[in-house]
NUMI-977085 format. One line per field, with one value per residue: residue in three letters; residue number from 1; y negated, z, x negated of N, C-alpha, C, O in turn. Coordinates in steps of 0.001 Angstrom, whole numbers, padded with zeros to 6 digits. Example, Ala and Ser with C-alpha at 12.3 -4.5 7.8 and 13.67 -1.06 7.14 Angstrom:
type	ALA  SER;
seq	1  2;
nnorth	005690  002250;
nup	007800  007080;
neast	-013190  -012850;
canorth	004500  001060;
caup	007800  007140;
caeast	-012300  -013670;
cnorth	003300  -000030;
cup	007800  007870;
ceast	-013200  -012900;
onorth	003319  -001138;
oup	008465  008039;
oeast	-014236  -013409;
//
This chain:
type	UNK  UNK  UNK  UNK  UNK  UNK  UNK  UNK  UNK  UNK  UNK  UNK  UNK  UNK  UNK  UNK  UNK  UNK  UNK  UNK  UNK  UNK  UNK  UNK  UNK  UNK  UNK  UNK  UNK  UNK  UNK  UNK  UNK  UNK  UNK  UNK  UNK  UNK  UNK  UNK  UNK  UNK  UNK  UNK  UNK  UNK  UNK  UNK  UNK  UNK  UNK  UNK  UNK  UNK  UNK  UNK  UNK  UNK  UNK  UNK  UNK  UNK  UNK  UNK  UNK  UNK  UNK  UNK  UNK  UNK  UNK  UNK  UNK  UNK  UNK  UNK  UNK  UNK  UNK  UNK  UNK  UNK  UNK  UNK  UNK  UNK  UNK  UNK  UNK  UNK  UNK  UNK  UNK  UNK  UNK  UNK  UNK  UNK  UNK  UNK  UNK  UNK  UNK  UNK  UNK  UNK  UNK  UNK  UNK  UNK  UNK  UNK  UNK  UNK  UNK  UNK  UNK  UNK  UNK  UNK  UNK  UNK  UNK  UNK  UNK  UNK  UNK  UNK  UNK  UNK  UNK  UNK  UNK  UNK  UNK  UNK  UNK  UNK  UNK  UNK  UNK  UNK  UNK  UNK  UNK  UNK  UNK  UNK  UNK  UNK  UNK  UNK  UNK  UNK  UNK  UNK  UNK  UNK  UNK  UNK  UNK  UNK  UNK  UNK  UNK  UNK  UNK  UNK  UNK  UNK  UNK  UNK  UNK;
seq	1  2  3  4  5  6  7  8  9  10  11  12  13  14  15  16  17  18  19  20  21  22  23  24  25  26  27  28  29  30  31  32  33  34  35  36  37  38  39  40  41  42  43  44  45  46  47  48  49  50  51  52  53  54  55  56  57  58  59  60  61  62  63  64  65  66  67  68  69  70  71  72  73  74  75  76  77  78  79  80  81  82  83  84  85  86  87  88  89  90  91  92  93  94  95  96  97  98  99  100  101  102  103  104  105  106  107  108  109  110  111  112  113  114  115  116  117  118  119  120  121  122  123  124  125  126  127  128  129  130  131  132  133  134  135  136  137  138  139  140  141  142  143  144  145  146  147  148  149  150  151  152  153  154  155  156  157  158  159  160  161  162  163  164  165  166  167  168  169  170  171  172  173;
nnorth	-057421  -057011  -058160  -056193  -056737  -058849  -058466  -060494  -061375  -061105  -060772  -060658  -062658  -062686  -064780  -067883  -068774  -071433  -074729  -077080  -081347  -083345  -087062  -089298  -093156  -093434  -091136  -091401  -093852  -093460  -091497  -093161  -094479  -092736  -091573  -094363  -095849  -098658  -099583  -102075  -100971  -098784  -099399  -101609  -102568  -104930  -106001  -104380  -103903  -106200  -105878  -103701  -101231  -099734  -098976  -098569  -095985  -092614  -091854  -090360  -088722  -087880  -086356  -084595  -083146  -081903  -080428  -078510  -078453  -076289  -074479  -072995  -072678  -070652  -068323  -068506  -069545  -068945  -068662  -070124  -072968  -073281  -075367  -077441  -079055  -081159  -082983  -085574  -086935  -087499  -090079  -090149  -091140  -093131  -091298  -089405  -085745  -083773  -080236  -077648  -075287  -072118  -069775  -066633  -066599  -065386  -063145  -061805  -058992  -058724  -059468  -057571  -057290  -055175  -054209  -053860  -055742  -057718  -060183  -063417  -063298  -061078  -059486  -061666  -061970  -061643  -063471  -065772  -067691  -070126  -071181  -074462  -076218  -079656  -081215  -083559  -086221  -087449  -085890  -083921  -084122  -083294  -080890  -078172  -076172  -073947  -072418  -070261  -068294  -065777  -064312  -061585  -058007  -056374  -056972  -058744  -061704  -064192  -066409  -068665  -069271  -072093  -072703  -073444  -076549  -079396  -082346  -086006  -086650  -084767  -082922  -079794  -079254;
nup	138921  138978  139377  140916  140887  138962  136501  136441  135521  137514  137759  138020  135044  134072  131896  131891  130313  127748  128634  127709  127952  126918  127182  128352  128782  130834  132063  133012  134187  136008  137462  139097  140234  142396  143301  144879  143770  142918  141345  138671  136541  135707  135213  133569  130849  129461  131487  132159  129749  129897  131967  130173  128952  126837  127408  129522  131865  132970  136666  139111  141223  140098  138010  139645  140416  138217  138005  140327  139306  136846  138040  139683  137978  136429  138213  140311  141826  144787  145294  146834  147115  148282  147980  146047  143702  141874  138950  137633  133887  130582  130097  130048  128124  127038  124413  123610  124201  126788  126945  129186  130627  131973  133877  135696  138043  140288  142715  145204  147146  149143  152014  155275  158482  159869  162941  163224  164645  163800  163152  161921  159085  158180  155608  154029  151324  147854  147378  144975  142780  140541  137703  135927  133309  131732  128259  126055  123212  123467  124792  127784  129923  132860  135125  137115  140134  141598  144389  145160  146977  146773  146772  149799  148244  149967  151592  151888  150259  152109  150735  152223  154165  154264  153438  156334  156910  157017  158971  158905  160429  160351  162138  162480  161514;
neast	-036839  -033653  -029940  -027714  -025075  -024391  -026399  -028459  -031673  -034574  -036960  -040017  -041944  -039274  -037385  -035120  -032363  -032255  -031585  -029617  -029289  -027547  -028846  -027241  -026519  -024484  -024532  -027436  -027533  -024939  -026462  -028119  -026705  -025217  -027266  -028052  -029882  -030690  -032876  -033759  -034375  -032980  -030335  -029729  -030488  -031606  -033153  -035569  -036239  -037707  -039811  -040898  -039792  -038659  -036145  -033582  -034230  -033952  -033736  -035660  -034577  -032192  -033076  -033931  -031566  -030578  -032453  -031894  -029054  -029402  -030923  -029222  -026948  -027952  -028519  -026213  -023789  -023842  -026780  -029651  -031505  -034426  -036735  -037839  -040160  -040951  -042827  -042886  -042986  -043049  -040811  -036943  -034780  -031517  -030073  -031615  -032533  -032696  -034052  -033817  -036574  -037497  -039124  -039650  -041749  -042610  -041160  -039759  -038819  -035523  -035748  -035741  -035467  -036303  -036614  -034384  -032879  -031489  -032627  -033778  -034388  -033106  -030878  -030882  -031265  -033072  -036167  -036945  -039551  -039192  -040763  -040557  -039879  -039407  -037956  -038606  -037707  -039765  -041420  -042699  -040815  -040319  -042043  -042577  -042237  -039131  -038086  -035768  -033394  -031145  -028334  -027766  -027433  -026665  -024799  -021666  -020914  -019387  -017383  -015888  -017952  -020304  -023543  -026203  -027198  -029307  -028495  -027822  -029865  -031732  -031740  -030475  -027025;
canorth	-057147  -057281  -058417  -054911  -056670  -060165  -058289  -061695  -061021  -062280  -060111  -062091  -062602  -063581  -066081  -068629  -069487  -072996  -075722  -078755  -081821  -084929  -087953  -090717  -094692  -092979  -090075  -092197  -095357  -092820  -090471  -093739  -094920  -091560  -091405  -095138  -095739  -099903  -100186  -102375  -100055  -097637  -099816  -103078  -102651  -106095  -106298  -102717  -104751  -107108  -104609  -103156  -100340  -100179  -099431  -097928  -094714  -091434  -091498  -088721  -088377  -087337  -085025  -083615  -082754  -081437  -078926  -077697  -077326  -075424  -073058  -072382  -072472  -069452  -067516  -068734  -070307  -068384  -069300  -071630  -073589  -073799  -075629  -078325  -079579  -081511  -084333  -086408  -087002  -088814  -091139  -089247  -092806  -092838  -090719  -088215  -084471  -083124  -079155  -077626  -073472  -071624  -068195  -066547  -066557  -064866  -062585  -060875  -058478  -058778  -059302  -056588  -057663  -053890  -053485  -053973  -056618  -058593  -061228  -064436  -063175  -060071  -059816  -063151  -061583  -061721  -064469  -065483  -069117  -070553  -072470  -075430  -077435  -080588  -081650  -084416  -086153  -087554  -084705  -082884  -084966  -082786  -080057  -078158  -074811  -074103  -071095  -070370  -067238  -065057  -063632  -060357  -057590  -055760  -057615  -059181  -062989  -065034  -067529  -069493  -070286  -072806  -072317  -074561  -077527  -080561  -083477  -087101  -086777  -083950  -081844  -078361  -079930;
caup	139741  138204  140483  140351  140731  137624  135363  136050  136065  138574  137921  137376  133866  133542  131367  132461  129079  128181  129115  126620  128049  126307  128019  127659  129343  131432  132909  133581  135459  136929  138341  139651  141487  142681  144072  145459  142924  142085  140433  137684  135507  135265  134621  133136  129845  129337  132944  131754  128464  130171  132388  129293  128812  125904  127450  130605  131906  133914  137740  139509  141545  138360  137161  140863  140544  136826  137956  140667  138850  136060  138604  140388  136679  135983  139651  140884  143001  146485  145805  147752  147016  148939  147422  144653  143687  140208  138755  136213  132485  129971  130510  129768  127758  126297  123160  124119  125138  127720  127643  130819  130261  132852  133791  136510  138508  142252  143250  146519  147640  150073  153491  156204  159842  160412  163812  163625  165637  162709  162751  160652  157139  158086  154697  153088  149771  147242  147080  143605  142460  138919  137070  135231  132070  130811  127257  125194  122138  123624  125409  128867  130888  134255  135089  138350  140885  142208  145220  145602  147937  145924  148038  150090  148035  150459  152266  150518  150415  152719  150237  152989  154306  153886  154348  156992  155933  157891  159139  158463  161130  159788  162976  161860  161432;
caeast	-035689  -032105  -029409  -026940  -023706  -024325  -027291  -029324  -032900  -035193  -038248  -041692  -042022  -038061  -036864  -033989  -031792  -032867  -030154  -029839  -028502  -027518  -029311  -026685  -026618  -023718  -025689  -028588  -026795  -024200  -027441  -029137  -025815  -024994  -028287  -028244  -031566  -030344  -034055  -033313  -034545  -032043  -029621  -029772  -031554  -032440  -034710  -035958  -037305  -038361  -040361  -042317  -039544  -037801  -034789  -033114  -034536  -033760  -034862  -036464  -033244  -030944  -033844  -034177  -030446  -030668  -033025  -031137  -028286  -030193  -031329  -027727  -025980  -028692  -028755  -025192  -023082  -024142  -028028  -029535  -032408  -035058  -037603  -038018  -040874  -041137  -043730  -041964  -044018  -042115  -039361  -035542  -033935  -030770  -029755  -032785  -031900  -033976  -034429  -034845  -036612  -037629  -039613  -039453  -043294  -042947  -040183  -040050  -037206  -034910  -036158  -035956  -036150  -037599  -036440  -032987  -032488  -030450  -033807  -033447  -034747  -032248  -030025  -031091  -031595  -034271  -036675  -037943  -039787  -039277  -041580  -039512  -040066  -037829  -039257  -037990  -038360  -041446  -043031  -042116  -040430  -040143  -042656  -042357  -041581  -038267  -037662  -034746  -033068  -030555  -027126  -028131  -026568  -026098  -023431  -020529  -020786  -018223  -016989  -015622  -019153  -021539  -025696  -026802  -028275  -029754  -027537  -028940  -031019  -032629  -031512  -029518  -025590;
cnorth	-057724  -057668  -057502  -055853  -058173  -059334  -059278  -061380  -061909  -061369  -060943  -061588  -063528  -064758  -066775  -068866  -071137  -073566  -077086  -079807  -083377  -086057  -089356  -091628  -093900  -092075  -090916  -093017  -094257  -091825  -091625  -094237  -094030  -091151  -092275  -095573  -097207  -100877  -100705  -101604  -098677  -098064  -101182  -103268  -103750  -106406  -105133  -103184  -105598  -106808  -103591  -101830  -100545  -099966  -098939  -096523  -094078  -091477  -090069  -088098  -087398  -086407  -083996  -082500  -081846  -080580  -078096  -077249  -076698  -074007  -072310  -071698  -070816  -068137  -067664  -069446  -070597  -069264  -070311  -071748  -074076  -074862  -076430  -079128  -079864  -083003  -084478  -086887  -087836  -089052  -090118  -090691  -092186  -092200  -089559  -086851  -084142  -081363  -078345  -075810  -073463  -070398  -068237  -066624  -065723  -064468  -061817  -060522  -059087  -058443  -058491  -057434  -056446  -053199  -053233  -054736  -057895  -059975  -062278  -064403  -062085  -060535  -061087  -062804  -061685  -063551  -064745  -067221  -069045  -071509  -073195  -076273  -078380  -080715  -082389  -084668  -086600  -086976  -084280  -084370  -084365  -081405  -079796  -076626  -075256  -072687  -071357  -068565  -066794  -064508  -061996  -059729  -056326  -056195  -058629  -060808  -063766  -066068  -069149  -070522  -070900  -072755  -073698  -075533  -078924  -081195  -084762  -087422  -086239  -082875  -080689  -078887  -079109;
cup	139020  139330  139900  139776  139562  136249  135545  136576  136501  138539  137413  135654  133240  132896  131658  130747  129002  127724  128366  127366  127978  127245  127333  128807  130274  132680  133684  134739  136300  138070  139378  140492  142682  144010  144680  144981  142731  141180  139146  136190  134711  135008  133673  131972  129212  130533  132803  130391  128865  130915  131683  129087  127816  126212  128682  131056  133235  135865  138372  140477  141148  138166  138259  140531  139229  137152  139093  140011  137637  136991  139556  139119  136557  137102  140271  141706  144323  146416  145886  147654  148553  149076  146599  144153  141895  140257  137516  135109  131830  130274  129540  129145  127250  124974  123021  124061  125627  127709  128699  130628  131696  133164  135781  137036  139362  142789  144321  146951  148929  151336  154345  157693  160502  161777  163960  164435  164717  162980  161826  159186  157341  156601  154073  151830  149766  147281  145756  143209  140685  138627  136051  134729  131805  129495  126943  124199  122179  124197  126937  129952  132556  133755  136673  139237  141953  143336  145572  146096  147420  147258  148307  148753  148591  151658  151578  151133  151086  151805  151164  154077  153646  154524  155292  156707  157511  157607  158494  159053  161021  161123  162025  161853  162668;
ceast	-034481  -031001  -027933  -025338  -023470  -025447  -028455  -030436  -033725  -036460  -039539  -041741  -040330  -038202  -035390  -033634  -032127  -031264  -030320  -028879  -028982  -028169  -028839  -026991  -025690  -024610  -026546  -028051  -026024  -025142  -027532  -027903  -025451  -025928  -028901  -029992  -030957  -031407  -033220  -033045  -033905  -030515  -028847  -031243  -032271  -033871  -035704  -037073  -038406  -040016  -041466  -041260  -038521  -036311  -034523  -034027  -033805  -034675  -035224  -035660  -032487  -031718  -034115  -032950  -030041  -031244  -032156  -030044  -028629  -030874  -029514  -026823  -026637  -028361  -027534  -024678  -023659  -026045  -028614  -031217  -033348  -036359  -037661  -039014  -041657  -042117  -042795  -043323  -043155  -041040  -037662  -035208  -032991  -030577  -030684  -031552  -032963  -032868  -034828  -034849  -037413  -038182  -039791  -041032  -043845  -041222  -040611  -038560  -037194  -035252  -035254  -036438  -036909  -037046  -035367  -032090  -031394  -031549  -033324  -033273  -033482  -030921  -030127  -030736  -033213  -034439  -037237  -038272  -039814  -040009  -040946  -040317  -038797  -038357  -037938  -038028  -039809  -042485  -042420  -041852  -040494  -041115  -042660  -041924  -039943  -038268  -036354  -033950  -031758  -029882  -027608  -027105  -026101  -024663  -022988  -021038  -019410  -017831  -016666  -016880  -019857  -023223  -025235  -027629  -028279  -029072  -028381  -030251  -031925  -032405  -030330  -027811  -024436;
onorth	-058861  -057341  -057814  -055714  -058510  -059663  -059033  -061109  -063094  -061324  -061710  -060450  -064462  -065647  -065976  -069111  -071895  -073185  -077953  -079428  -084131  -085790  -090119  -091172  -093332  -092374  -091112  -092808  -094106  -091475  -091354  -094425  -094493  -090692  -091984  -095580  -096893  -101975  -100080  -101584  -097968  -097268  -101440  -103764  -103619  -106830  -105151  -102888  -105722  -107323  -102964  -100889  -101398  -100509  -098785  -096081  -094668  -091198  -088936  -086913  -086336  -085324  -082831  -081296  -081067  -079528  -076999  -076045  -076460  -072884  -071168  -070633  -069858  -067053  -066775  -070078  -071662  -070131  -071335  -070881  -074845  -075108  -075684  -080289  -079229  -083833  -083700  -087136  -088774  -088216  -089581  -091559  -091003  -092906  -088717  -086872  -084174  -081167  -078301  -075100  -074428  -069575  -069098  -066753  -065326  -065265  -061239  -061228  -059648  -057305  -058653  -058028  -056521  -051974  -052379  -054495  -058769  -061006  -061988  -065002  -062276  -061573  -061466  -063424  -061755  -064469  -063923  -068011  -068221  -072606  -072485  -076935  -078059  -080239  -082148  -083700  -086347  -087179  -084527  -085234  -085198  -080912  -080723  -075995  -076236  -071699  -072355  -067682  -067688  -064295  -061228  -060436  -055459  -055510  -059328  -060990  -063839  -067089  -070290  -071671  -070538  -072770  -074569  -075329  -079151  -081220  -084627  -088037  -086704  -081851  -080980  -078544  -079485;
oup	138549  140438  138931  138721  139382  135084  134887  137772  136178  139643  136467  135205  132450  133224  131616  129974  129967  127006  128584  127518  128416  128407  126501  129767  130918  133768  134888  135947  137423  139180  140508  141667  143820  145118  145178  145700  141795  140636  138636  135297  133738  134669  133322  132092  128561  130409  133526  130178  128429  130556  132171  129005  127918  125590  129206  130050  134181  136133  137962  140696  141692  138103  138025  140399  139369  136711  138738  139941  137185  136592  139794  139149  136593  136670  141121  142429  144886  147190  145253  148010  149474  150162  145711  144172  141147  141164  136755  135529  132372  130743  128435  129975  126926  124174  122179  123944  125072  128116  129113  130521  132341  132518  136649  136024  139408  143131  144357  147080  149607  151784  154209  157887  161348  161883  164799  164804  165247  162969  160980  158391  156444  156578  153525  151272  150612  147248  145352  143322  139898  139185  135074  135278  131697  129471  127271  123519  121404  124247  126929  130462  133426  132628  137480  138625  142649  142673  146121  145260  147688  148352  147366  148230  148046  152282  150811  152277  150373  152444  150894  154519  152514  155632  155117  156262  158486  156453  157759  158646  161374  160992  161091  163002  162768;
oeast	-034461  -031426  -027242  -024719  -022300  -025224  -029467  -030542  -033801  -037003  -039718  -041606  -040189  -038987  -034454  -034560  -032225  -030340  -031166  -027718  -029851  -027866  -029331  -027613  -026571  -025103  -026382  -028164  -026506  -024743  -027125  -028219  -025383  -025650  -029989  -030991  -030222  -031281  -032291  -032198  -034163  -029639  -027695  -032363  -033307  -035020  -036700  -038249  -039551  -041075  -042406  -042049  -037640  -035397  -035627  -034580  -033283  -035843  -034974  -035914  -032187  -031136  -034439  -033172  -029099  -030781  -031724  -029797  -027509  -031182  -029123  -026207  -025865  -027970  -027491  -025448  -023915  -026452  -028357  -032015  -033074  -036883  -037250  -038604  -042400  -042175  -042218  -044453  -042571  -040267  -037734  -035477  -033099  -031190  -030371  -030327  -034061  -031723  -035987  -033850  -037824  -037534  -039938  -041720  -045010  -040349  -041697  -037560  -038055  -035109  -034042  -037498  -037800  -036975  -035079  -030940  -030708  -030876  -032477  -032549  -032661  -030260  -029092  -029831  -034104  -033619  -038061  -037335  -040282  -039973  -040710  -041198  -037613  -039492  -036777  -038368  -040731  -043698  -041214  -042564  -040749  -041117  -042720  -041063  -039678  -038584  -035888  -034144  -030956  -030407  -027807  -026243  -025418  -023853  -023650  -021453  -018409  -018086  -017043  -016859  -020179  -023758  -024383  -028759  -027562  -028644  -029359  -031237  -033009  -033074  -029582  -027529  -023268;
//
């Protein structure tokens, strides 16, 4: 499946362009603050030594957030993640680059409520899951499926909205 109005293909088999990105002391500490991570280990490379690690590392936070945006950068703005589910492998350290490729696995068109009743799935879009690699210089750092729900194209996208997403409570906002 091609998406008519970008070209970007989402048909099983797809390939995602692979995404190189630098893995500096910055990145790292700035993920793990970002993401309220204050394990020593991500930022205080002496307690990190001390620890048995030769130096700072990447948490699973930062690499959560790396794959989403690797799948939005690819699929766009409008689509919306539903899904993330990564195991972490080797450690991301400073001066590294982690690779992040991608194929597509499980596409399913654009849901149909059928009766006409404008139903929930009504106009969602396409559904399609990606299977995600990170690799490093020491070997795959992130391995993992993403689903994520592609803008109907049959109705124009509102810019001005936002999906619904859970409050802190985890009730609908």
């Amino acid at each position: 499946m091609v998406d008519a109005s970008t070209g970007i293909g989402a048909g099983v088999g797809a390939k995602l362009a692979p995404l190189e990105i630098p893995v500096t002391r910055t990145l790292i500490v700035s993920g793990a603050i970002a993401s309220r991570d204050y394990q020593d280990v991500h930022h205080d490379a002496e307690l990190a030594k001390e620890k048995g690690s030769p130096d700072i590392f990447m948490n699973i936070l930062t690499t959560n957030g790396l794959v989403g945006r690797y799948i939005t950068d690819h699929f766009g703005p409008t689509a919306v993640l539903r899904k993330v589910a990564i195991r972490l492998g080797a450690p991301n350290y400073p001066g590294d680059t982690m690779v992040l490729t991608g194929t597509v696995i499980e596409a399913e068109a654009e849901a149909e409520d059928g009766d006409g009743s404008g139903g929930e799935s009504a106009g969602r879009g396409a559904t399609v899951v990606v299977r995600i690699a990170g690799a490093n210089g020491l070997g795959t750092h992130v391995t993992g499926t993403v689903t994520v729900t592609l803008p109907s194209l049959a109705s124009p996208v509102n810019p001005t909205s936002t999906p619904s997403r859970p409050s802190v409570s985890g009730r609908p906002a």
